[in-house]
MMTF fields as JSON, N, C-alpha, C and O atoms, coordinates in Angstrom:
{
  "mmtfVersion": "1.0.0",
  "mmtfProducer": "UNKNOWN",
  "numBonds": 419,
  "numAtoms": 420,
  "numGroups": 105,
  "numChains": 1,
  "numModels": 1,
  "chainsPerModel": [1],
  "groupsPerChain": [105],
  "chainIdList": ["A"],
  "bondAtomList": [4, 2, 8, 6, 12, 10, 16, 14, 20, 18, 24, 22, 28, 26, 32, 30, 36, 34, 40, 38, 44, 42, 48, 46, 52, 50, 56, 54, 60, 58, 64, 62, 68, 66, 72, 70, 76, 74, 80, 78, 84, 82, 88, 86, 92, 90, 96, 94, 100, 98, 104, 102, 108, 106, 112, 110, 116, 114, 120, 118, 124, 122, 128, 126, 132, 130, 136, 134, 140, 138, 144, 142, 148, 146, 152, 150, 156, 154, 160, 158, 164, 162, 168, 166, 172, 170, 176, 174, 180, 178, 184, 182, 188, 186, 192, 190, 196, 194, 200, 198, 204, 202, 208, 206, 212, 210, 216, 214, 220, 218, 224, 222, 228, 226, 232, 230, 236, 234, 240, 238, 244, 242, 248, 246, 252, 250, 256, 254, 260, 258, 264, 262, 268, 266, 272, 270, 276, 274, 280, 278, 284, 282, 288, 286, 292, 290, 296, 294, 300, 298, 304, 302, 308, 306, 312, 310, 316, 314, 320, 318, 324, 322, 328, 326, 332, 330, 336, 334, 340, 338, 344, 342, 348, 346, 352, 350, 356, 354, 360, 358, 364, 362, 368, 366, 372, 370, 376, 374, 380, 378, 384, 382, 388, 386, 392, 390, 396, 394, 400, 398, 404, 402, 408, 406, 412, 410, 416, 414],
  "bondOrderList": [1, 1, 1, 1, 1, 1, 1, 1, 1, 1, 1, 1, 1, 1, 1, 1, 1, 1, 1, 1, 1, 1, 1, 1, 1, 1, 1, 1, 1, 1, 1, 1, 1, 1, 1, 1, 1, 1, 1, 1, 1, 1, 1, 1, 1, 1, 1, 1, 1, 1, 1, 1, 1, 1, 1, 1, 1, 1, 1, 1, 1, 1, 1, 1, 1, 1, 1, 1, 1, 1, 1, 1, 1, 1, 1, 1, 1, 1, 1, 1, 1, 1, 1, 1, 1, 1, 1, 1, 1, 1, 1, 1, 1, 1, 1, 1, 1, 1, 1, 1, 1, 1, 1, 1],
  "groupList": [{"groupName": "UNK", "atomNameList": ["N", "CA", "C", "O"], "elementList": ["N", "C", "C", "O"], "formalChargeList": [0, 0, 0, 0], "bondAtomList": [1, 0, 2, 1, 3, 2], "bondOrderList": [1, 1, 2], "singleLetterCode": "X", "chemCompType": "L-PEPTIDE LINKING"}],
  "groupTypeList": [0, 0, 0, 0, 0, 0, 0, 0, 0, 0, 0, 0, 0, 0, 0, 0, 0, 0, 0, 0, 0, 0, 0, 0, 0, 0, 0, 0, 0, 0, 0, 0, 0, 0, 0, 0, 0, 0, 0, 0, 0, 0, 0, 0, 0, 0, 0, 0, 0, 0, 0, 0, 0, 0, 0, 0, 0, 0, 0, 0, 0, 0, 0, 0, 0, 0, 0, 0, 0, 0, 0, 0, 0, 0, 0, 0, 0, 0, 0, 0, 0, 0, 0, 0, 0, 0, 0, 0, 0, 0, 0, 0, 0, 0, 0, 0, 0, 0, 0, 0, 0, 0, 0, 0, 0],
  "groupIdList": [1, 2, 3, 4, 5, 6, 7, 8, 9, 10, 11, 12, 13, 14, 15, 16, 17, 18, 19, 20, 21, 22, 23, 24, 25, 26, 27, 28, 29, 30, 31, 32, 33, 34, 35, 36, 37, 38, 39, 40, 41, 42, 43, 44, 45, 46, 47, 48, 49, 50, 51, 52, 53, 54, 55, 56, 57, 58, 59, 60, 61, 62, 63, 64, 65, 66, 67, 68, 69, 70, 71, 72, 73, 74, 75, 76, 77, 78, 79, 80, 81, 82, 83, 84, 85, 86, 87, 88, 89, 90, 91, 92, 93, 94, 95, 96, 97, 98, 99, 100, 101, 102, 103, 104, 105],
  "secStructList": [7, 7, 7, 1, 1, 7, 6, 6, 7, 5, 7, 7, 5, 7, 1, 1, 6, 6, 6, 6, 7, 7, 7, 5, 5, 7, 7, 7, 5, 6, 6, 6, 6, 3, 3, 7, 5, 6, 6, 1, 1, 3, 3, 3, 3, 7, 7, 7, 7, 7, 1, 1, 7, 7, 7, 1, 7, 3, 3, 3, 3, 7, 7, 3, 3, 4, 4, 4, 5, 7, 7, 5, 7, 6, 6, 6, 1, 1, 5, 7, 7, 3, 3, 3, 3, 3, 7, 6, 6, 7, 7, 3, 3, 3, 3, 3, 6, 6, 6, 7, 7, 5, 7, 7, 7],
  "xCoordList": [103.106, 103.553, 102.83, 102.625, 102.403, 101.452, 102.449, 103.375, 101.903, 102.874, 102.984, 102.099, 104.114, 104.565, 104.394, 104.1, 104.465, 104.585, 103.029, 102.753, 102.057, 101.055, 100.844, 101.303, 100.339, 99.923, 99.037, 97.908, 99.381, 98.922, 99.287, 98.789, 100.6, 100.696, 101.916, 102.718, 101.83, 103.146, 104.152, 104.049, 105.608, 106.728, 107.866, 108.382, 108.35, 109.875, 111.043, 110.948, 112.392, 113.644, 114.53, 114.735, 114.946, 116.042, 117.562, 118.433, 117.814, 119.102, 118.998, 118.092, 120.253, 120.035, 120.483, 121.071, 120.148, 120.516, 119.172, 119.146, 118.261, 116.979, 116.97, 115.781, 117.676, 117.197, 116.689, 117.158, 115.865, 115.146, 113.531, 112.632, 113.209, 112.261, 111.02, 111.266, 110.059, 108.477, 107.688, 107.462, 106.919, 106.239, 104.906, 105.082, 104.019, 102.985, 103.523, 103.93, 103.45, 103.919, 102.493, 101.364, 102.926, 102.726, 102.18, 101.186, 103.186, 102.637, 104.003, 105.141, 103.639, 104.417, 104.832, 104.127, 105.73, 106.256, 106.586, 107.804, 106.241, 106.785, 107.797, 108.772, 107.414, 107.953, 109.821, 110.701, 110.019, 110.81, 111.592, 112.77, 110.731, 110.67, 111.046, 111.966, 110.439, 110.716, 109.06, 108.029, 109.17, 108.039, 108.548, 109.656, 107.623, 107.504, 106.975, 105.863, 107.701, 107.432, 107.0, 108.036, 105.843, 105.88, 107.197, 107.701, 107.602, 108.687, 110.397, 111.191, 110.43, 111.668, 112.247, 111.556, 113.51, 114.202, 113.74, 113.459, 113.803, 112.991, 113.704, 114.818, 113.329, 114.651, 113.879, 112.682, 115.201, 114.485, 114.387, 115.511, 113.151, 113.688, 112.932, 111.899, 113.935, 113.824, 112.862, 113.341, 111.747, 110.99, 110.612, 110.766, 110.192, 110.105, 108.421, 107.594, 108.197, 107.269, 106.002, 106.045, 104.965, 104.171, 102.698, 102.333, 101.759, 100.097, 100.029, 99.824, 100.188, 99.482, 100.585, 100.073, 101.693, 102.184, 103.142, 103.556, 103.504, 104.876, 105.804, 106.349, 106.425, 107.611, 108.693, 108.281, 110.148, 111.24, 110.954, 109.974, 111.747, 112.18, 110.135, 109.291, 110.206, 109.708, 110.394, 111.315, 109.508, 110.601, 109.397, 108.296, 109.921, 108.988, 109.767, 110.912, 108.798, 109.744, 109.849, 108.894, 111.477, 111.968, 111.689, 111.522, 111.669, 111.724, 112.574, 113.56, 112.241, 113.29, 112.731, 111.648, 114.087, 113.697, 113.485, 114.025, 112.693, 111.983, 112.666, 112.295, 114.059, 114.621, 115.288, 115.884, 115.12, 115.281, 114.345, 114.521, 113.22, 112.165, 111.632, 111.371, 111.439, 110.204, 108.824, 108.861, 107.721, 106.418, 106.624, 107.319, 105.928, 105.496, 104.171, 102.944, 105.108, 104.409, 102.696, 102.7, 102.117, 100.217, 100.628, 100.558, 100.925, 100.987, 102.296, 102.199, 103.641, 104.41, 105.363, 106.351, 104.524, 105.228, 106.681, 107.454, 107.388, 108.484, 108.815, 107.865, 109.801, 110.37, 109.417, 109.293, 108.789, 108.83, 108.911, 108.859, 109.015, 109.194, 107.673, 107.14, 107.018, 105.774, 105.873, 106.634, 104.745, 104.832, 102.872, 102.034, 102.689, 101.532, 100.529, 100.881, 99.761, 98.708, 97.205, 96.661, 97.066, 95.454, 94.502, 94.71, 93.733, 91.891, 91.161, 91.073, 90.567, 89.618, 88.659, 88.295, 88.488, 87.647, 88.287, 87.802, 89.093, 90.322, 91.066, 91.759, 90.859, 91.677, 92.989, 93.151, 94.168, 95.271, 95.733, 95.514, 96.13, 96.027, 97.847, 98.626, 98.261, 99.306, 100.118, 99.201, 100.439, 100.77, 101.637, 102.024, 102.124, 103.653, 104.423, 103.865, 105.525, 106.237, 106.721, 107.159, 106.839, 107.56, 106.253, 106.465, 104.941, 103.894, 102.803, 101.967, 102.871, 101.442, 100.115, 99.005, 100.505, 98.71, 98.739, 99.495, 97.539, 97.009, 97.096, 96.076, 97.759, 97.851, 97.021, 96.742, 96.517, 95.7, 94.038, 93.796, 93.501, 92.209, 91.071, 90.039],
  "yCoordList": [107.291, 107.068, 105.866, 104.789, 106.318, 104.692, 103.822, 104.123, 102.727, 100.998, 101.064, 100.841, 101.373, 101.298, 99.223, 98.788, 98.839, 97.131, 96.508, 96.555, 95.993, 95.367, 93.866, 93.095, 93.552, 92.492, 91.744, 92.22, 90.611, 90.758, 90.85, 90.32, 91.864, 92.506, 91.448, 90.844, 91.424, 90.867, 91.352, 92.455, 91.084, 91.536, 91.145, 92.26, 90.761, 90.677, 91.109, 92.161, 90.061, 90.511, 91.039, 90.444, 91.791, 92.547, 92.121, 92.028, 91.864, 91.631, 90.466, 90.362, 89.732, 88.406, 87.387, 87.334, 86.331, 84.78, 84.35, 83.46, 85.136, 84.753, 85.779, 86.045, 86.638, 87.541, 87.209, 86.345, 87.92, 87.116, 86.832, 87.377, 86.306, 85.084, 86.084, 87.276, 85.809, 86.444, 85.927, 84.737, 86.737, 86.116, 87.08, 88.288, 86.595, 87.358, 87.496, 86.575, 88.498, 88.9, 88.458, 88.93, 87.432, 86.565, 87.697, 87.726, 88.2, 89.223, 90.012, 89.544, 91.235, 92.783, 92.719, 92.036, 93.273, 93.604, 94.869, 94.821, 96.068, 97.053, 97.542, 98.256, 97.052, 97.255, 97.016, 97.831, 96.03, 95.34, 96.096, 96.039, 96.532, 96.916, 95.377, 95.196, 94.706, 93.279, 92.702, 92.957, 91.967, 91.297, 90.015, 89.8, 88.892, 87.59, 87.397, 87.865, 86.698, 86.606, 85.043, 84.411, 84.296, 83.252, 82.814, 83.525, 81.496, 80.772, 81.625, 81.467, 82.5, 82.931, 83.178, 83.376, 83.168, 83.197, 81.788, 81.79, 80.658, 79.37, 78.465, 78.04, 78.188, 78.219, 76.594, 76.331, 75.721, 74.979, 74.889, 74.877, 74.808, 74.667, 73.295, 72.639, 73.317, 72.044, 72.195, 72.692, 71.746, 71.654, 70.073, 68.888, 70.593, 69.357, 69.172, 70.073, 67.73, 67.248, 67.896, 68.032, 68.23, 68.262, 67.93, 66.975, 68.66, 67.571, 67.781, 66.77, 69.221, 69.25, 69.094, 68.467, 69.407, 68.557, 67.52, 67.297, 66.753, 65.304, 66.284, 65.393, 67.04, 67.49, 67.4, 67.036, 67.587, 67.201, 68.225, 68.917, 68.573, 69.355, 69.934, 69.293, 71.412, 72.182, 73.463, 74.177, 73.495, 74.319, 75.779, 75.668, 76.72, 77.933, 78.756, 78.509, 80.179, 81.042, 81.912, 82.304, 82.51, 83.584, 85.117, 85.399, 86.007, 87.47, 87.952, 87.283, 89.238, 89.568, 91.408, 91.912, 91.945, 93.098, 94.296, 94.527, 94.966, 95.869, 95.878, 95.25, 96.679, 97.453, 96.259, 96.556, 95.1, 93.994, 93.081, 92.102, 94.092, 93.66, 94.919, 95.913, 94.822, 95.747, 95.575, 94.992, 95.945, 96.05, 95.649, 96.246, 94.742, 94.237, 95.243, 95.246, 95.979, 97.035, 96.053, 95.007, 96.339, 95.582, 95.515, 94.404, 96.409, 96.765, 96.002, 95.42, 96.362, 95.491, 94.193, 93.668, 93.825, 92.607, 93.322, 92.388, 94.487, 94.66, 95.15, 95.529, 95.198, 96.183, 97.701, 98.35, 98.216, 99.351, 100.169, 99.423, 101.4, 102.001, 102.69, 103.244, 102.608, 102.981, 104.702, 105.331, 104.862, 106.557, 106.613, 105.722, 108.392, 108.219, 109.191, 110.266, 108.887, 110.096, 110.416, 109.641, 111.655, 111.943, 111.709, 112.286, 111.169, 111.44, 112.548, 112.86, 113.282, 114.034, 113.851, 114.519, 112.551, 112.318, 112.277, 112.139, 112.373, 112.743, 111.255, 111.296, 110.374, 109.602, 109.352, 109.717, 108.353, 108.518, 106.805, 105.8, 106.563, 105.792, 105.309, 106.228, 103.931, 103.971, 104.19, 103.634, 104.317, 104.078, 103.389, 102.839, 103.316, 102.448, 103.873, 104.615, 103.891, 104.985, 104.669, 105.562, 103.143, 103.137, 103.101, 103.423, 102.641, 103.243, 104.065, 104.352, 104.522, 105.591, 104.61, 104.873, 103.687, 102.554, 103.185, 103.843, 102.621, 102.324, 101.467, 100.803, 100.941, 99.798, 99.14, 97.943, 100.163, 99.896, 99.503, 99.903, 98.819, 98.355, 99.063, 98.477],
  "zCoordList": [104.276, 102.901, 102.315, 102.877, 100.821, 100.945, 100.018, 99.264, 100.375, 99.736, 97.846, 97.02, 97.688, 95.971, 95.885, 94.771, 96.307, 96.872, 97.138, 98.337, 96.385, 97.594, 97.742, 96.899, 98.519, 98.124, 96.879, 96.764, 95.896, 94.993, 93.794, 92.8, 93.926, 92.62, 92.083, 92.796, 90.948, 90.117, 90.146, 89.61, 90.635, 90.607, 89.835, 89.907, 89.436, 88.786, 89.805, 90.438, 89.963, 91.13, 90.251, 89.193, 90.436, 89.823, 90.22, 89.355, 91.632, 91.635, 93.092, 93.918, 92.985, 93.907, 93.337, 92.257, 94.233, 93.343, 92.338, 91.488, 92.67, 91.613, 90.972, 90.796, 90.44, 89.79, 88.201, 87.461, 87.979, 86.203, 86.96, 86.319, 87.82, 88.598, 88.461, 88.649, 88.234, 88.542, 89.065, 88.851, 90.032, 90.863, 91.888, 92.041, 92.329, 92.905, 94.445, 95.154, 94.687, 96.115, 97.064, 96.925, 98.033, 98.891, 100.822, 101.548, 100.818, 101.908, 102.137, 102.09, 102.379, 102.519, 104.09, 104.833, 104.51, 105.799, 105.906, 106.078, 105.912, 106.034, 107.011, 106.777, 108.116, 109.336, 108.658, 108.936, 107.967, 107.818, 105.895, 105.539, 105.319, 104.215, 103.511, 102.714, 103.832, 102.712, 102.267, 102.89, 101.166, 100.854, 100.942, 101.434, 100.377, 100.39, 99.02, 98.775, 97.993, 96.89, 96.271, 96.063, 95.942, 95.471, 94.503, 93.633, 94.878, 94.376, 94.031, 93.104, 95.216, 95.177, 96.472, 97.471, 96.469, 97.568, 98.644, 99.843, 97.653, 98.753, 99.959, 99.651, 100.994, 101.493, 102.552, 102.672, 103.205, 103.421, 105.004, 105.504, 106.115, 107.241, 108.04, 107.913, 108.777, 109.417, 111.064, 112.084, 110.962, 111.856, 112.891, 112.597, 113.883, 114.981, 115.181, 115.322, 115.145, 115.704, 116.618, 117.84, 115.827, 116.829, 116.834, 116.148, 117.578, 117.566, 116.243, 115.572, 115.435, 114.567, 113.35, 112.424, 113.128, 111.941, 112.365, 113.503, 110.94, 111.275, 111.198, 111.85, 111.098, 111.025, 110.202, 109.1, 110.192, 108.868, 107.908, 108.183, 106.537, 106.178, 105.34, 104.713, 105.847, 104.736, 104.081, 104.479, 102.781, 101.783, 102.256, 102.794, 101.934, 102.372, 101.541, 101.163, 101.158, 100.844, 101.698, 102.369, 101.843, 102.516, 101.991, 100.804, 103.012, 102.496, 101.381, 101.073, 100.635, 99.851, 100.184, 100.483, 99.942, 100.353, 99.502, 98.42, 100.091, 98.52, 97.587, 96.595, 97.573, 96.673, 95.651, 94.616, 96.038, 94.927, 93.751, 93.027, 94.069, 93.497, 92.9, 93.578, 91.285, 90.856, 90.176, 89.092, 90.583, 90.019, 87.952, 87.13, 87.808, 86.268, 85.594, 85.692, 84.942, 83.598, 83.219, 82.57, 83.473, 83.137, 81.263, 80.737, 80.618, 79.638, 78.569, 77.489, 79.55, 78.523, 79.12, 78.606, 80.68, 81.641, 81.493, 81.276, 81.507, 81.806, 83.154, 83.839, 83.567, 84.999, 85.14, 84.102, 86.366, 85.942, 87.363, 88.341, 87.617, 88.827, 89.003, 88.041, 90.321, 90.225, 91.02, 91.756, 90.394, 90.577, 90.943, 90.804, 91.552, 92.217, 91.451, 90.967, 91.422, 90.652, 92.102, 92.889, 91.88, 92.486, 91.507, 90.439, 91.569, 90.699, 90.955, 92.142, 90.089, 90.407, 91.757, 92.726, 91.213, 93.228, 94.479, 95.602, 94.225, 95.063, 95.756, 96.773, 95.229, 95.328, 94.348, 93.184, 95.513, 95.518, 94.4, 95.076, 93.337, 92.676, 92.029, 91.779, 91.85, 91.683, 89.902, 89.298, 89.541, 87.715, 87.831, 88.863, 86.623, 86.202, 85.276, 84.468, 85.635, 84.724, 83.732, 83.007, 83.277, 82.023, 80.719, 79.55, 81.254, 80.433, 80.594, 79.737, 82.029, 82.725, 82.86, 83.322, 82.431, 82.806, 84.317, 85.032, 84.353, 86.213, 86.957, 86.772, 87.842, 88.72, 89.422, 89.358, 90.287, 91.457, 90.102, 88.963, 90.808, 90.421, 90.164, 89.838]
}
């Protein structure tokens, strides 16, 4: 099944304690069905000493999981649900359904 989610793409959260928040998705987990979204879901953890860092609090962001996040319309930066088209050359390409643009590059 290929990734409605990639890396890269602009997202918007739909529901959560950040919901409203936009942000470029940071890296995908499928295994997991969650992404990693710049400046959401930030969370703080507490690390120990070692050669290579001082340690004490870093802020990182945490996973969020697909179905709380949707793809940003290219066309009108709104919410949109992505849907799949073939090309004549026979490639497999993503849209946006709330305006039919093209996603993928």
């Amino acid at each position: 099944m290929a990734a409605k989610v990639k890396k890269g793409d602009q997202v918007v959260v739909i529901a959560g304690k950040d919901k409203g928040k936009k942000g470029e998705v940071l890296r995908v987990l499928p295994e997991e069905a969650r992404v990693v979204v710049q400046g959401v879901n930030v969370v703080t953890k507490h690390t120990r000493p070692s050669m290579t860092s001082q340690g004490g609090l870093v802020r990182q962001e945490g996973a969020v999981h697909v179905s709380n996040v949707a793809l940003v319309d290219p066309k009108s930066s709104k919410p949109t649900r992505v849907g799949f088209k073939t090309l004549d050359d026979g490639r497999k390409i993503r849209i946006a359904r709330r305006s039919g643009e093209q996603i993928d590059r």
